[in-house]
Structure formats: structure tokens, C-alpha cells
DRENMAR-349579 format. One line per field, with one value per atom (N, C-alpha, C, CB): residue number from 1; atom name; y, z, x. Coordinates in steps of 0.02 Angstrom, whole numbers, plus 50000, padded with zeros to 5 digits. Each point is the difference from the previous one (the first is absolute). Glycine has a CB too. Example, Ala and Ser with C-alpha at 12.3 -4.5 7.8 and 13.67 -1.06 7.14 Angstrom:
DRENMAR-349579
nr [1, 1, 1, 1, 2, 2, 2, 2]
atom [N, CA, C, CB, N, CA, C, CB]
py [49716, 50059, 50060, 49941, 50112, 50059, 50055, 49968]
pz [50390, 50000, 50000, 50062, 49902, 50003, 50037, 49892]
px [50660, 49955, 50045, 49905, 50077, 50042, 49961, 50059]
***
This chain:
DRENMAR-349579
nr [1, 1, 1, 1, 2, 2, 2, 2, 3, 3, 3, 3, 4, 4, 4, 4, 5, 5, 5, 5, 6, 6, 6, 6, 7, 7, 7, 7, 8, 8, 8, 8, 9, 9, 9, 9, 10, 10, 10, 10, 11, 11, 11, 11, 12, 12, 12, 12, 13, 13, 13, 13, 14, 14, 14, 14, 15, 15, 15, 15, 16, 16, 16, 16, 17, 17, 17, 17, 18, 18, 18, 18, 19, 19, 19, 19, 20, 20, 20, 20, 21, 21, 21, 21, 22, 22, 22, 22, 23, 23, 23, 23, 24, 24, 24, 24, 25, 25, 25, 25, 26, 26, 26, 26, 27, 27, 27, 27, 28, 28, 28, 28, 29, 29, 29, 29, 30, 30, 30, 30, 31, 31, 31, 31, 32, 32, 32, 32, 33, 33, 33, 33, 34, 34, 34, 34, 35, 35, 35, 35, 36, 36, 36, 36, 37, 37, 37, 37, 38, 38, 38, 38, 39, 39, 39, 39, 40, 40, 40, 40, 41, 41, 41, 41, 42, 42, 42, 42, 43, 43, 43, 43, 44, 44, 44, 44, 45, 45, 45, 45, 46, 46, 46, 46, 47, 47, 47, 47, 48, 48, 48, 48, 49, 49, 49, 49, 50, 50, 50, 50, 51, 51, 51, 51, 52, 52, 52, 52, 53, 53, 53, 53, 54, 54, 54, 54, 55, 55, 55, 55, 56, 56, 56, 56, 57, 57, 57, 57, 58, 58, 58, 58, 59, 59, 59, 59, 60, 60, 60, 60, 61, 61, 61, 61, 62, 62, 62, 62, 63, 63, 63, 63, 64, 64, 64, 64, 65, 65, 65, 65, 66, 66, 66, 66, 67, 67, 67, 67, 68, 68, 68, 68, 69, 69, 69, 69, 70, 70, 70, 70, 71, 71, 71, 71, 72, 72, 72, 72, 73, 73, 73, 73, 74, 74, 74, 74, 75, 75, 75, 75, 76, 76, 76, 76, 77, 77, 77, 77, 78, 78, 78, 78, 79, 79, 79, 79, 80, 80, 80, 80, 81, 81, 81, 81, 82, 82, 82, 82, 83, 83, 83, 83, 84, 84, 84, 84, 85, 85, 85, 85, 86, 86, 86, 86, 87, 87, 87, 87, 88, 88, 88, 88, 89, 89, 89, 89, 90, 90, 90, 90, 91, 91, 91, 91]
atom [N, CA, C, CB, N, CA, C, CB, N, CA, C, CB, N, CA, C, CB, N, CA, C, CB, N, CA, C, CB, N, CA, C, CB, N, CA, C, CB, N, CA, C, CB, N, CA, C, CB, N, CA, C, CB, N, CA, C, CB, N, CA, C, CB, N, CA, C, CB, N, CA, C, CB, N, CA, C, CB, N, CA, C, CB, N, CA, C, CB, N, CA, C, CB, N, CA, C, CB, N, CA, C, CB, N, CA, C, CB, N, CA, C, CB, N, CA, C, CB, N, CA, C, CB, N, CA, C, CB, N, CA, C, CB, N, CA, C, CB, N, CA, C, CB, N, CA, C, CB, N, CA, C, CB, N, CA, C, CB, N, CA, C, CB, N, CA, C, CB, N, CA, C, CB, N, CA, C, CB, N, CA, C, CB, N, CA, C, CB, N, CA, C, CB, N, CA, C, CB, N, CA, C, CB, N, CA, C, CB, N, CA, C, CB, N, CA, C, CB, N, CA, C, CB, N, CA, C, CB, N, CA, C, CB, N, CA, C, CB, N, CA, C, CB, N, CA, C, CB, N, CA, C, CB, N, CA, C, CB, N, CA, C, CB, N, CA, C, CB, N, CA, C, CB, N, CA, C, CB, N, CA, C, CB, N, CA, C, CB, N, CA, C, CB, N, CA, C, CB, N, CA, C, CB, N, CA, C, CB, N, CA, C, CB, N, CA, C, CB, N, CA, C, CB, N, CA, C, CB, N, CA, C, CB, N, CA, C, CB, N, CA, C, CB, N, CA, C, CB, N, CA, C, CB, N, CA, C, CB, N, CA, C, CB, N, CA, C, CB, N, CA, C, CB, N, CA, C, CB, N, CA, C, CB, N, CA, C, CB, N, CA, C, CB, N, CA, C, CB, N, CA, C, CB, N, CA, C, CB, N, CA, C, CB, N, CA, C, CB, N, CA, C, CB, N, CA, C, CB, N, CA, C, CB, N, CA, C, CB, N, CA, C, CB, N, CA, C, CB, N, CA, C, CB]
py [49438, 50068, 50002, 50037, 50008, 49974, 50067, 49847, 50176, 50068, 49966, 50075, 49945, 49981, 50057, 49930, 50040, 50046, 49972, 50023, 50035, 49983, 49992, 50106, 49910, 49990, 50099, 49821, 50194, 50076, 50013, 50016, 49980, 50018, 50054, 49926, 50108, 50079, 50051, 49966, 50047, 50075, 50066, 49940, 50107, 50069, 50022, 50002, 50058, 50056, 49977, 50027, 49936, 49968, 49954, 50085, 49874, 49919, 49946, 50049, 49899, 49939, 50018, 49846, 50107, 50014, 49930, 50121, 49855, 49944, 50025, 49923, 50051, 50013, 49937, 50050, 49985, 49973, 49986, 50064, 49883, 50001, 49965, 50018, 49961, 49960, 49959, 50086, 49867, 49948, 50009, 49927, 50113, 50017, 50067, 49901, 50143, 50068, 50035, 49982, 50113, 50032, 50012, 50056, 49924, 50001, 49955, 50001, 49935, 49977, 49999, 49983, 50049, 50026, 50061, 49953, 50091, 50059, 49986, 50049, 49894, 49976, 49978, 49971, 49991, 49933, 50079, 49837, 50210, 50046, 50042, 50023, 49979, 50035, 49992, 50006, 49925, 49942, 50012, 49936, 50072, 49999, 50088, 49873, 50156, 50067, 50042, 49943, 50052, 50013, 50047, 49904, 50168, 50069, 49969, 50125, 49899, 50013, 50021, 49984, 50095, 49996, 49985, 50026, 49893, 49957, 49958, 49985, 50032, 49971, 50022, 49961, 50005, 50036, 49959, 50035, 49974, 49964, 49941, 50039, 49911, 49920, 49976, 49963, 50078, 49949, 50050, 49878, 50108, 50025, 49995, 49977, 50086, 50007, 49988, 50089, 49854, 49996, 49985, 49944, 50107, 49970, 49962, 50072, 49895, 49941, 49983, 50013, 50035, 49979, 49981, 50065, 49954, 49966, 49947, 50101, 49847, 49957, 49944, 50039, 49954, 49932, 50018, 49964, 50089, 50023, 49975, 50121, 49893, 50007, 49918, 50133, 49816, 49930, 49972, 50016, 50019, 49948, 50007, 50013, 50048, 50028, 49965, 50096, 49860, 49951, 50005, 50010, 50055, 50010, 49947, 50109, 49872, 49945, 50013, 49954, 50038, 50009, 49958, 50053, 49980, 50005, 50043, 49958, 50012, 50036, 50047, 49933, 50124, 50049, 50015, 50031, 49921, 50004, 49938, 50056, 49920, 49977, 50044, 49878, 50171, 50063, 50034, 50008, 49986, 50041, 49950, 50068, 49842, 49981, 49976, 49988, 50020, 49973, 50095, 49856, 50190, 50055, 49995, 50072, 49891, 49999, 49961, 50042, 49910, 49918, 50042, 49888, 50150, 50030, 50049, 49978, 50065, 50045, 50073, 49896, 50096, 50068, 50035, 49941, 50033, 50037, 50075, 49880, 50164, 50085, 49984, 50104, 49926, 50035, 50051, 49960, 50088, 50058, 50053, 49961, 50091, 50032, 49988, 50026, 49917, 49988, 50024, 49920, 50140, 50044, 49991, 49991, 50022, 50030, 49947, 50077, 49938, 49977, 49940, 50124, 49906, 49958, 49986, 50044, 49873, 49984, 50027, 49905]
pz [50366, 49979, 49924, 50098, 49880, 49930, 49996, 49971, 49955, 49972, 49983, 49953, 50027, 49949, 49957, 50103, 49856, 49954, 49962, 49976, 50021, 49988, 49915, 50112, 49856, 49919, 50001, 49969, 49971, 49992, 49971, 49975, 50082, 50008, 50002, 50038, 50016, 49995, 49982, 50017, 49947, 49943, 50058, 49854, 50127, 49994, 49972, 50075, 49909, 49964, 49922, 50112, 49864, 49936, 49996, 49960, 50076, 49994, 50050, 49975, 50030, 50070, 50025, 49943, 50119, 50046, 50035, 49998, 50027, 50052, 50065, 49915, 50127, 50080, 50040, 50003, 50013, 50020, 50065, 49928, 50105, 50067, 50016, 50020, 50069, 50017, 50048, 49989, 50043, 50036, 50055, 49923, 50089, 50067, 50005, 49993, 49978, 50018, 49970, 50028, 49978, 49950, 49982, 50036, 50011, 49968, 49932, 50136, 49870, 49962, 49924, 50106, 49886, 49956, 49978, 50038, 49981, 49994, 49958, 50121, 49915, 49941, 49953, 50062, 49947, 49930, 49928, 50102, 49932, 49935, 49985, 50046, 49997, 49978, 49951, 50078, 49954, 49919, 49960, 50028, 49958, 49953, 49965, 50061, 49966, 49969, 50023, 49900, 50135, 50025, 50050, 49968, 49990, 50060, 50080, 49893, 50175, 50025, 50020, 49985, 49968, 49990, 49981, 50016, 49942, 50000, 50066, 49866, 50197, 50050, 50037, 49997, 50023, 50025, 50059, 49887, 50169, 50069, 49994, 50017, 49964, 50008, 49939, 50111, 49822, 49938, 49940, 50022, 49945, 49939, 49946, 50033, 49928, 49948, 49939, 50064, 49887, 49965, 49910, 50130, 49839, 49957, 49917, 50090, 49890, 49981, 49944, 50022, 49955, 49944, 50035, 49917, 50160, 50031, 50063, 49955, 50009, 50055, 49978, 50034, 49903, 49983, 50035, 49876, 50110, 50036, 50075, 49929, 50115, 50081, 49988, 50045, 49929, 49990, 49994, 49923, 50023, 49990, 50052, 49886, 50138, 50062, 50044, 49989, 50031, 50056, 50040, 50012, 49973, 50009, 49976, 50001, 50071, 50001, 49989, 50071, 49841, 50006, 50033, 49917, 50112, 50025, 49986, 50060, 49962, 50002, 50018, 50011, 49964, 50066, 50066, 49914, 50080, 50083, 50034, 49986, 49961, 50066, 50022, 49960, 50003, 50012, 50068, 49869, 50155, 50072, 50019, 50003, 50011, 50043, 50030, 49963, 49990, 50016, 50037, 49886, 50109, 50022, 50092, 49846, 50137, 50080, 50040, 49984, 49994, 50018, 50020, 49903, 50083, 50005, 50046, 49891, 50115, 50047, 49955, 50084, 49873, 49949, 49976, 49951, 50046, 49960, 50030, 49982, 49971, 50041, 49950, 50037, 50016, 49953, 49971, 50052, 49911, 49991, 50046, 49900, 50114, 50032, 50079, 49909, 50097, 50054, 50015, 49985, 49959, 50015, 49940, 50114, 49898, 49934, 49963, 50055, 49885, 49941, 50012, 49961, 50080, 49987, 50064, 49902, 50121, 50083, 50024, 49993]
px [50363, 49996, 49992, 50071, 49855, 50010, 49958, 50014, 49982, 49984, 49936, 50114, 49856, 49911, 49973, 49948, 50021, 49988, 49902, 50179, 49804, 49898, 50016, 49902, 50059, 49989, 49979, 49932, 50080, 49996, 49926, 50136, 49812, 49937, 49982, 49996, 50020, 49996, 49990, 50027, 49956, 50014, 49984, 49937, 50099, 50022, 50050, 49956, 50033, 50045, 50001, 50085, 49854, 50010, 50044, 49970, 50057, 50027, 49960, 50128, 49915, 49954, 50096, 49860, 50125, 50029, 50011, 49955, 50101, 50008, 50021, 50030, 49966, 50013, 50066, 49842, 50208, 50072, 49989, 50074, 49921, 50014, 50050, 49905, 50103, 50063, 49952, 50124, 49895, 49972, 50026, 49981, 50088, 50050, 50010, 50064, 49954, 50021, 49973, 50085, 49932, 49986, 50093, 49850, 50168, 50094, 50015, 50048, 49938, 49988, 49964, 50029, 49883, 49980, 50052, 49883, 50138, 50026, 50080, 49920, 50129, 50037, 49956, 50091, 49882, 49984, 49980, 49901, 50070, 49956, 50071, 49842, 50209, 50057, 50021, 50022, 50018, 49997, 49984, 49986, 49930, 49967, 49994, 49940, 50108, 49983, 49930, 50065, 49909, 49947, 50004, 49971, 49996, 50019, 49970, 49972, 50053, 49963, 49942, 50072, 49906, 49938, 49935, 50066, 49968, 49927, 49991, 50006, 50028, 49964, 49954, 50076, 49869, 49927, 49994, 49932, 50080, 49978, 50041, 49873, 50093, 50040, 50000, 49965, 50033, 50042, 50019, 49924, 50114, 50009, 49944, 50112, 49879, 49957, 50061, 49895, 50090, 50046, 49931, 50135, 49910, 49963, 49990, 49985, 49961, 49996, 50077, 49845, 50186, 50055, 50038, 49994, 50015, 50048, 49990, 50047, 49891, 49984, 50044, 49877, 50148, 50042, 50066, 49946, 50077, 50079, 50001, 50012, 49937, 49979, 50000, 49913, 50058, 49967, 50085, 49849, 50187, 50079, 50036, 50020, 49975, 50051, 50000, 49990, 49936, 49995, 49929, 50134, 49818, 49942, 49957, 50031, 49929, 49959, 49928, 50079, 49893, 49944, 49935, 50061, 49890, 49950, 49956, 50052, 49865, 49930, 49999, 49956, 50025, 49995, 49961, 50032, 49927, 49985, 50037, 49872, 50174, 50048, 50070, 49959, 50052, 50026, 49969, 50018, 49944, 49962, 50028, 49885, 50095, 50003, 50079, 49873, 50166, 50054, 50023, 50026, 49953, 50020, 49958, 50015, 49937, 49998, 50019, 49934, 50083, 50046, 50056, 49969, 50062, 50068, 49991, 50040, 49899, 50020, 50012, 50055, 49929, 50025, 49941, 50103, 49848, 49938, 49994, 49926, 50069, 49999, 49937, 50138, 49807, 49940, 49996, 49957, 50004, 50019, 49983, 50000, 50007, 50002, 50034, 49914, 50115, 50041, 50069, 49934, 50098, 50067, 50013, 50046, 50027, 50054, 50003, 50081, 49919, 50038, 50056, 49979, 50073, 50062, 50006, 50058, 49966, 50019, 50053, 49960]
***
């Protein structure tokens, strides 16, 4: 069971952006970003939008960086990938 974390590629809202996932749960992701101070409402389907000033904080905490398209694949290895438009926000 391990958290992962992409490089802060992303941009919107005028910053970049990294993407939080879990390899086992969304129980799991959902502590680990607690931890990390991380509203609920940066969760979008299957990961946290976290962004880039706080990709070192997410990285010490125990967040395992990775590519981001190995961010998809370890989300479908698991069973977790929500596409978009596939429902709510929160599991």
C-alpha cells in the first residue's frame, strides 16, 4: 500500500499541479492527503489535485514519486481509475 505522486505538470488556475494517488484504496489516499492538510475538495474521481509548492511536503510525508502516465497505470492495476464523467466526485 503506497501513495504516489506525478511531477507538477499540469497547469490550471495559473499554477502546475501534481496528481495524488493510492495503489490500494481511496481510504487510504483520503488519510495520507489528511495528513497532508489537503481539503477534500481537491479530490476529483481517483486522485488528489495537489499543488506544485506542495509536492515536496506530499514527497517527505512518504509520497512515492512517479511519471505521470504511470499514475493511470498503477490506477488501473488497482481497480481505481474513475474516468471522467463516470459519477461523483467523492467514493
Amino acid at each position: 500500500m503506497t501513495v504516489y505522486i506525478d511531477p507538477p505538470t499540469w497547469p490550471g488556475h495559473g499554477r502546475m499541479w501534481s496528481h495524488l494517488v493510492s495503489d490500494a484504496s481511496y481510504d487510504e489516499l483520503h488519510d495520507f492527503a489528511a495528513r497532508l492538510g489537503v481539503p477534500r475538495r481537491a479530490f476529483e474521481r481517483d486522485h488528489y489535485d495537489i499543488p506544485s509548492p506542495r509536492y515536496a511536503d506530499a514527497v517527505a510525508a512518504g509520497a512515492v514519486e512517479v511519471r505521470s502516465r504511470e499514475v493511470v497505470r498503477l490506477l488501473l492495476a488497482a481497480g481505481l481509475r474513475r474516468r471522467k464523467g463516470s459519477g461523483s466526485r467523492l467514493p
